[in-house]
N, C-alpha and C positions, 0 to 999 in steps of 0.2 A: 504494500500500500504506500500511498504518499501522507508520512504522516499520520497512518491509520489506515481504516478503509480503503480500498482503493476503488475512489471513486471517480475522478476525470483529471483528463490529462489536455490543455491545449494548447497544440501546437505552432511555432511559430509561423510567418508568410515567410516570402522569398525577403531576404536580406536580416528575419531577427532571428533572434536566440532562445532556447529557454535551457533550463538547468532544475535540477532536480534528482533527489533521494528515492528509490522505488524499490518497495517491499512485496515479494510475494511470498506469502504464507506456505509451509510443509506441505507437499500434497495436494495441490491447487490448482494441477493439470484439467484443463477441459471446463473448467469457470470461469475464463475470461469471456465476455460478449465484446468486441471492438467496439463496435457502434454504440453502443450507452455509453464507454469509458471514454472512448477519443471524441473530444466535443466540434469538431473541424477539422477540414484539411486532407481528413483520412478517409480511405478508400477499406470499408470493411466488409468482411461477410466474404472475403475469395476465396474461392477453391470450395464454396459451400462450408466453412468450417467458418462460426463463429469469431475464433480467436484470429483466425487467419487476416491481417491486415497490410496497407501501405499508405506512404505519404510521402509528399515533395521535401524532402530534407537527407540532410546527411546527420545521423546520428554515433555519436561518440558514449559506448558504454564499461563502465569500470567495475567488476564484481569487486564488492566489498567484503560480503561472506556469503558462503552455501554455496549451494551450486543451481543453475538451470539449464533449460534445454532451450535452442532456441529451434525451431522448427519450420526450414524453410519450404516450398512448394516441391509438391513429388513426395512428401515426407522426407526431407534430407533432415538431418538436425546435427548440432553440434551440440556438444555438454561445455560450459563454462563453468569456470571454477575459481575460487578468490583470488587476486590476481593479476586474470585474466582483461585482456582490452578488446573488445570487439569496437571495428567501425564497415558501418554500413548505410550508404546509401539507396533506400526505393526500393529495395526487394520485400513482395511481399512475404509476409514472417508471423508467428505464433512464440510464443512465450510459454514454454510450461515448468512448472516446479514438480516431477516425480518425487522430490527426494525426502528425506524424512529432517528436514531441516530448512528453516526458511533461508530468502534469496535475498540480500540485499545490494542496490549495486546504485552508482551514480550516473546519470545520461546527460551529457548537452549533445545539446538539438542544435542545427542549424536548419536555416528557411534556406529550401533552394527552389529551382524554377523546372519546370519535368522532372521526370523518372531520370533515377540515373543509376539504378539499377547494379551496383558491385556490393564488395564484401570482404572484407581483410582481415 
């Protein structure tokens, strides 16, 4: 969650920023809804999977502790671990926590203009 709850997240336009702390709870695979969480910008509900989402930004994320999955289209996913740095731009993606332990990690967001679609 941000803070708690997690309850909405919104994203910057092309040229701002945002930044932010985000918590997901032990076990919390397959609870996320995109659409009620991302209040703009986002492109949710792809691939028919709720959690499955994207948007115009290049995102910078830092696991702080736990670990998640991130889960890209086709079912790819990767496991992230404290740490760990993921940066991605525009692919869409799902968020899940298997693990028996919560995820905390920190995101800046950049606003960009189209899909730009990578992953490092």
């Amino acid at each position: 969650s941000i803070g708690g709850p997690l309850e909405s997240i919104k994203l910057p336009g092309p040229g701002g920023t945002a930044c932010g702390i985000v918590r997901f709870p032990a076990n919390s695979a397959g609870r996320l809804n995109a659409k009620e969480l991302l209040t703009d910008s986002a492109e949710a509900h792809e691939a028919g999977d709720a959690a499955m989402h994207s948007h115009d930004t290049i995102d910078y994320e830092i696991i702080l502790s736990g670990k998640i999955d991130i889960v890209l289209q086709g079912d790819q996913r990767r496991t992230l671990k404290a740490g760990d740095i993921l940066v991605m731009g525009g692919l869409p993606h799902a968020w899940e926590n298997i693990y028996d332990e919560d995820c905390t990690y920190v995101f800046v967001t950049l606003g960009a203009t189209g899909k730009t679609s990578w992953i490092k």
